[in-house]
C-alpha positions in Angstrom: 177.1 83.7 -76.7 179.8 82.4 -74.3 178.5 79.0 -72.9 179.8 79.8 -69.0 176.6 78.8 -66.2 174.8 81.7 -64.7 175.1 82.5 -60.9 171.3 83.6 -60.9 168.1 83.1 -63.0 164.7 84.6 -63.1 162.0 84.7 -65.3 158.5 86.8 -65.4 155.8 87.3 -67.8 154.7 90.9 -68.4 151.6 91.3 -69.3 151.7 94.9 -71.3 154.3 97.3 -72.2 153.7 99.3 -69.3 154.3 96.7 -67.1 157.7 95.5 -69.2 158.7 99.1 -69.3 158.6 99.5 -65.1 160.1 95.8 -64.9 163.0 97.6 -66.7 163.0 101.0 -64.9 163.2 99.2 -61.8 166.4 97.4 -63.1 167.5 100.7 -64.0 166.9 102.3 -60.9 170.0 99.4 -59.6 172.7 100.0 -62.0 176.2 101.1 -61.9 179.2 102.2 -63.7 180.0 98.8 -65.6 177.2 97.3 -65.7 176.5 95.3 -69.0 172.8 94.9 -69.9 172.8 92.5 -73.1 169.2 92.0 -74.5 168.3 88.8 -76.8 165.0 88.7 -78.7 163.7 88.4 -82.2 162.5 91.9 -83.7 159.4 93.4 -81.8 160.5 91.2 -78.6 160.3 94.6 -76.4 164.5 95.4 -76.3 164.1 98.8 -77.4 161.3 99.2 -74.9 162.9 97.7 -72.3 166.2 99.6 -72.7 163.4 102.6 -72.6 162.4 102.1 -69.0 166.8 101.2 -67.9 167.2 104.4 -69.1 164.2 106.7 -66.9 165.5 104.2 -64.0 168.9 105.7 -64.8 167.4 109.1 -64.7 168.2 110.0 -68.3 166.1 113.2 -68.4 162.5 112.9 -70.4 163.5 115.4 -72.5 165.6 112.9 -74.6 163.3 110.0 -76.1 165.3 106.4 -76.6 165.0 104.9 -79.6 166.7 102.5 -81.2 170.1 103.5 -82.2 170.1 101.2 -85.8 171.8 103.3 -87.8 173.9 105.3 -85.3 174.9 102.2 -83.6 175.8 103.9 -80.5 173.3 106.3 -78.4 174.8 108.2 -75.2 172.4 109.6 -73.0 173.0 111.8 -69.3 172.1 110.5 -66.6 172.4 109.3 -62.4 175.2 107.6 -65.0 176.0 107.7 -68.4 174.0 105.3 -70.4 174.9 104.0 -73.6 172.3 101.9 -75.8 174.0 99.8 -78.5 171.7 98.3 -81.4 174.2 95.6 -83.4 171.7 95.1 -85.3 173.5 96.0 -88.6 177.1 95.5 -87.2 178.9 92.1 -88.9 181.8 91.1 -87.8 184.7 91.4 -85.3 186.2 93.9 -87.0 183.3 96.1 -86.9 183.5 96.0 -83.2 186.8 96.9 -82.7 186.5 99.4 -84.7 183.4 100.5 -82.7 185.8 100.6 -79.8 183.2 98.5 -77.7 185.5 97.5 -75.1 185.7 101.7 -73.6 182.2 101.4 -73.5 181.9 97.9 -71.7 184.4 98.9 -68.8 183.9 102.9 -68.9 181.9 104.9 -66.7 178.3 104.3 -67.6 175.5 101.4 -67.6 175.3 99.7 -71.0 172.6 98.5 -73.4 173.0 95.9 -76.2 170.1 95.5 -78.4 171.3 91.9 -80.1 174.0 91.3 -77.8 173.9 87.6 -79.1 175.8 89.2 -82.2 178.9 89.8 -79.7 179.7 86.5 -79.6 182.8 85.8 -77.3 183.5 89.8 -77.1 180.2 89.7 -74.8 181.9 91.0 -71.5 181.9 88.3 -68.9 180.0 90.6 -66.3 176.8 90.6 -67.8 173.1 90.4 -66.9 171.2 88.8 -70.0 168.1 89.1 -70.8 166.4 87.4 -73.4 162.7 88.8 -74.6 160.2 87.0 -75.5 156.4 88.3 -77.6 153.7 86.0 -76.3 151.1 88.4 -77.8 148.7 90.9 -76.5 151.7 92.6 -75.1 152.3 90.0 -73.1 156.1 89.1 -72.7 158.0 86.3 -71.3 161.7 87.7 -69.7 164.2 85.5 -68.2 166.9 86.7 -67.0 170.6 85.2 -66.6 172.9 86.7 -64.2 177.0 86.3 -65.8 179.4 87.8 -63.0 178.8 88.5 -59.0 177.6 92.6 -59.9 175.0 91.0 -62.3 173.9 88.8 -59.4 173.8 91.2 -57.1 171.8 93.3 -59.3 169.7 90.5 -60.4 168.9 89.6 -56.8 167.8 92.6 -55.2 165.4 93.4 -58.5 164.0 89.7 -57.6 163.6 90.8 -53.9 162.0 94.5 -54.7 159.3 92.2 -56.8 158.7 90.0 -53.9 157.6 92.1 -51.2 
């Protein structure tokens, strides 16, 4: 990961999926065209589910069920805007991700996803919100949140402000 500092940080404990899932619907409900959502966490940390509930915020229609995109790499779904879930899982390299012609993706016309974002490196976009997942157990989760870029801390500020109120 790039070592800039944050312009915003946040961190909540879920306390079931359910809960983590609406955290991340909410979220989802705020993003935009180029908006970089990069999610850190060991396997079973919640980033597929949390890329889950981005994508009903995004309005991707129920009809199509997110799942982890391992193998394919790259998922496109329709919705409010496009929203593309990468998994890097299984992608070495810098090569690879050229290749993978990330950088379309990163500054296109839809929201973005990165399961193992970490992986990126210094290709990780600047404009960024990262969120790094942690399993406490019982479902519980510990989420903190780094806003990278002035859109990621706008988005990052108005989800703190809707869980304020």
């Amino acid at each position: 990961m790039k070592n800039e500092q944050p312009l915003r940080t946040w961190t909540i404990q879920t306390s079931s999926p359910e809960e983590t899932h609406l955290l991340a619907e909410q979220l989802g409900m705020l993003l935009q065209p180029g908006d970089v959502v990069a999610l850190v966490g060991e396997l079973g940390s919640g980033k597929t589910l949390f890329s889950q509930g981005l994508a009903r915020g995004l309005e991707v229609p129920e009809t199509f069920y997110i799942t982890s995109p391992t193998f394919a790499i790259i998922n496109e779904y329709p919705g409010r805007v496009p929203f593309y879930h990468l998994d890097l899982y299984r992608v070495s390299g810098r090569a690879e991700f050229v290749e993978l012609g990330l950088e379309e993706i990163f500054y296109g016309r839809g929201a973005v996803a990165i399961e193992w974002a970490e992986k990126l490196g210094e290709e990780l976009p600047g404009e960024r919100l990262e969120i790094h997942l942690t399993f406490l157990g019982e479902g519980e989760r510990n989420i903190a949140f780094s806003a990278f870029g002035d859109q990621a801390e706008e988005r990052l500020a108005t989800l703190i402000r809707s869980f304020n109120k």
